[in-house]
Backbone as ProteinMPNN parsed JSONL, in Angstrom:
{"seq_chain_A": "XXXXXXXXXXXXXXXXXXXXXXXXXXXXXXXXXXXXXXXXXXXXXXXXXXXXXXXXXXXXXXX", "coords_chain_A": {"N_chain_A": [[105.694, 79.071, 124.301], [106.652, 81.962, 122.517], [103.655, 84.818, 121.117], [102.737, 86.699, 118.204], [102.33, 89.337, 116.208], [102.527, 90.182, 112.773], [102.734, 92.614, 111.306], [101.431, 94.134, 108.184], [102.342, 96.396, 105.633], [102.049, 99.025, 103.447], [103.998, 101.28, 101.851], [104.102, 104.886, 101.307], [105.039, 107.181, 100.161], [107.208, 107.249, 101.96], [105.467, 107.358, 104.592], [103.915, 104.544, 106.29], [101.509, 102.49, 106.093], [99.188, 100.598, 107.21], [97.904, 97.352, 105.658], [97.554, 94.691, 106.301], [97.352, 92.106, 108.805], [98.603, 89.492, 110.502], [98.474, 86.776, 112.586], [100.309, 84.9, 114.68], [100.411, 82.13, 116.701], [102.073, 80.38, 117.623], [105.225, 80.213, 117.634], [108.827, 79.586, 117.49], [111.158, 81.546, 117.389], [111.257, 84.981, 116.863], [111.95, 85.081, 114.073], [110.848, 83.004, 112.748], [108.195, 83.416, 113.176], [107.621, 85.194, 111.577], [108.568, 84.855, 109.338], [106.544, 82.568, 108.781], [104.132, 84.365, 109.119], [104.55, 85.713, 106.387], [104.328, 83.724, 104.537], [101.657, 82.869, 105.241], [100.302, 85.715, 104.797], [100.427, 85.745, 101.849], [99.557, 83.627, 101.177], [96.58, 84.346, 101.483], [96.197, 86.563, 100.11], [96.358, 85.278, 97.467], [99.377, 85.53, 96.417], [102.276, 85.157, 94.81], [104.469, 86.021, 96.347], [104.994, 87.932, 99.233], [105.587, 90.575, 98.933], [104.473, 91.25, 96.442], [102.219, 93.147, 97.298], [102.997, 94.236, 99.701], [105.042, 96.799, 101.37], [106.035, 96.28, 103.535], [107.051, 94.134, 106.533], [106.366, 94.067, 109.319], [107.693, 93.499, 113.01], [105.473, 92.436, 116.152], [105.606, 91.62, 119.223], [103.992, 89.672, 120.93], [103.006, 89.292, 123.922]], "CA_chain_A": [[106.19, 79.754, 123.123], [105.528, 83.613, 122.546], [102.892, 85.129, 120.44], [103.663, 87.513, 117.419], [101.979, 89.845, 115.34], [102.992, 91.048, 111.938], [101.636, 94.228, 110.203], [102.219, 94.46, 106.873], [101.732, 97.906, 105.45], [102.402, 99.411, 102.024], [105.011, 103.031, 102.281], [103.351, 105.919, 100.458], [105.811, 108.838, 100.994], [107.768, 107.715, 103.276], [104.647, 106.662, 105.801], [103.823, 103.318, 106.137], [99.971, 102.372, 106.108], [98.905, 99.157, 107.276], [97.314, 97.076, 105.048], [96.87, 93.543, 106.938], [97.967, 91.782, 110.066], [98.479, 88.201, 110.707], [98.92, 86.283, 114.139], [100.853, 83.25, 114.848], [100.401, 82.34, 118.282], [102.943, 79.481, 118.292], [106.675, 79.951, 116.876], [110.106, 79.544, 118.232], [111.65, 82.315, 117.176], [110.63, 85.641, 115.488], [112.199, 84.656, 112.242], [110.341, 81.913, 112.376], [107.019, 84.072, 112.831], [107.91, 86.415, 110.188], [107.99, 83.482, 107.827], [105.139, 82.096, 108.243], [103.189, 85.068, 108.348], [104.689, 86.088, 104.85], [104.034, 82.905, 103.806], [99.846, 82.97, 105.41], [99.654, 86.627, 104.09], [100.955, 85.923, 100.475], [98.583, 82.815, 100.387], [95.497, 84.737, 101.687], [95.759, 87.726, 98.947], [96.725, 85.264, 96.662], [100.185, 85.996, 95.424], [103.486, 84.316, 95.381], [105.17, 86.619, 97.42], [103.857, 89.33, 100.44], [105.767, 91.723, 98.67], [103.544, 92.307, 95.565], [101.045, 93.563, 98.091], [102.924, 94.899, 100.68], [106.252, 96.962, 101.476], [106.691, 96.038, 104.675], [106.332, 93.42, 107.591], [106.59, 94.893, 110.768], [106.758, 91.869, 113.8], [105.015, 93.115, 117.122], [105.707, 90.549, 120.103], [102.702, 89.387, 122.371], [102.641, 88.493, 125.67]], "C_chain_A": [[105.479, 81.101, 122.983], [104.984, 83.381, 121.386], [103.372, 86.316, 119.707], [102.176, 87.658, 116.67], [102.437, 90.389, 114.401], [102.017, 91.604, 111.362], [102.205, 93.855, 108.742], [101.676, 95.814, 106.024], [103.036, 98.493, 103.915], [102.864, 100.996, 102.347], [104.432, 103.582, 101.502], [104.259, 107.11, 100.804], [106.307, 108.73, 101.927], [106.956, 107.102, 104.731], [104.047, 105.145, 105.463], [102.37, 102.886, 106.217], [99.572, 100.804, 106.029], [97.612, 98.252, 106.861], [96.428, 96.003, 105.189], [97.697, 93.101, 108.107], [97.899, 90.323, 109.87], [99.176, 87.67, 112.412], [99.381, 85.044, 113.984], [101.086, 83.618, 116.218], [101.672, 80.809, 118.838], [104.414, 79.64, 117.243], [108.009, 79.631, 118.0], [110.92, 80.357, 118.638], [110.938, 83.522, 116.757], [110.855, 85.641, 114.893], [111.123, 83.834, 111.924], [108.656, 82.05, 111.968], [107.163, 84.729, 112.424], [107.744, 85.423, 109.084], [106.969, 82.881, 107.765], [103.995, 82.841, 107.945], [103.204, 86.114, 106.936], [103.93, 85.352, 104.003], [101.882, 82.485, 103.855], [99.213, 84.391, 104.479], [99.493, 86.271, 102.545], [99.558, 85.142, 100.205], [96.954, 83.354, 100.211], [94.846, 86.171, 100.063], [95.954, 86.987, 97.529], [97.593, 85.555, 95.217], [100.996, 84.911, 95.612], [104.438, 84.61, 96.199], [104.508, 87.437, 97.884], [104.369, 90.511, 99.844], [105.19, 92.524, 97.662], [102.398, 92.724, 95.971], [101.584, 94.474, 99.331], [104.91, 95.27, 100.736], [107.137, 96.46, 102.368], [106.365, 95.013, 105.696], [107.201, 93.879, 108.762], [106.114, 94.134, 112.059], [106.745, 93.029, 114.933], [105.285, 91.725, 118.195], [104.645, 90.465, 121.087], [103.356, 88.732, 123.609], [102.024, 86.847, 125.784]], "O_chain_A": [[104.3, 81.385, 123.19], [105.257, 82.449, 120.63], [104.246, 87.012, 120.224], [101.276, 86.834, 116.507], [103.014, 91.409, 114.779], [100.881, 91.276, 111.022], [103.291, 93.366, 108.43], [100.469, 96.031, 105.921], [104.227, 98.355, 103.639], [102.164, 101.774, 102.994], [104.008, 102.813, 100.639], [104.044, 107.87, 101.749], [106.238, 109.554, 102.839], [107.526, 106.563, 105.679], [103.79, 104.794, 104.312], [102.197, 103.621, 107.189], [99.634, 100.041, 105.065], [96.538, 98.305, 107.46], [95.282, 95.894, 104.753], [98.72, 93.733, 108.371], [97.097, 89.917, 109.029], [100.087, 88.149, 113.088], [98.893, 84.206, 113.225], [101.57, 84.599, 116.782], [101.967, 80.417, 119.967], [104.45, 79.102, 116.136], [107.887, 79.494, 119.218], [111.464, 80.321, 119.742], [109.866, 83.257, 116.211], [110.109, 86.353, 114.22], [110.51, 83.968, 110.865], [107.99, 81.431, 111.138], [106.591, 85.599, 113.081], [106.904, 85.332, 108.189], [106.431, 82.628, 106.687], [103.12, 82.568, 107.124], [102.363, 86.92, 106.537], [103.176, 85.739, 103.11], [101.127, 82.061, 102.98], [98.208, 84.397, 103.768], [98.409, 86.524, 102.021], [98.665, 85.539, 99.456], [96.21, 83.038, 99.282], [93.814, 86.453, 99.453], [95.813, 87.645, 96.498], [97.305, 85.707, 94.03], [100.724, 83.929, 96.303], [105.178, 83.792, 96.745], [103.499, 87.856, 97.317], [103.764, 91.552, 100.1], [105.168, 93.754, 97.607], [101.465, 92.744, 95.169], [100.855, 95.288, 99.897], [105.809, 94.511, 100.374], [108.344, 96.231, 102.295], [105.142, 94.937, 105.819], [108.415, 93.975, 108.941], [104.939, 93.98, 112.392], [107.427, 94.054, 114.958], [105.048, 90.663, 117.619], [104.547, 91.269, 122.014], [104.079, 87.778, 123.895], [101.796, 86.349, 126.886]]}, "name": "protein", "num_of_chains": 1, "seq": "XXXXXXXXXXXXXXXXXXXXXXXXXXXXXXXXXXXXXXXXXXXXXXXXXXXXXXXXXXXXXXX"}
């Protein structure tokens, strides 16, 4: 199963500025690692969603 990184990074004007990262090294899909690392970021900053912290998740695919 591949490996996935998402950024998540807050837009300021247009540029995007990355705020945190999360790794999931086992999914199926990349939907599937996009959701969970919404769902690891959200819990880590302690929100209910990744979005009152962040604009964007941006997946990166590992090797």
């Amino acid at each position: 199963m591949p490996n996935y990184r998402i950024d998540f990074a807050k837009e300021i004007l247009g540029v995007p500025f990355t705020i945190g990262s999360v790794e999931i090294h086992r999914a199926r899909d990349p939907e599937r690692a996009r959701r969970a690392a919404e769902l690891r970021f959200a819990r880590q900053h302690g929100v209910g969603d990744w979005r009152e912290r962040a604009d964007l998740a941006l997946l990166i695919p590992r090797g």
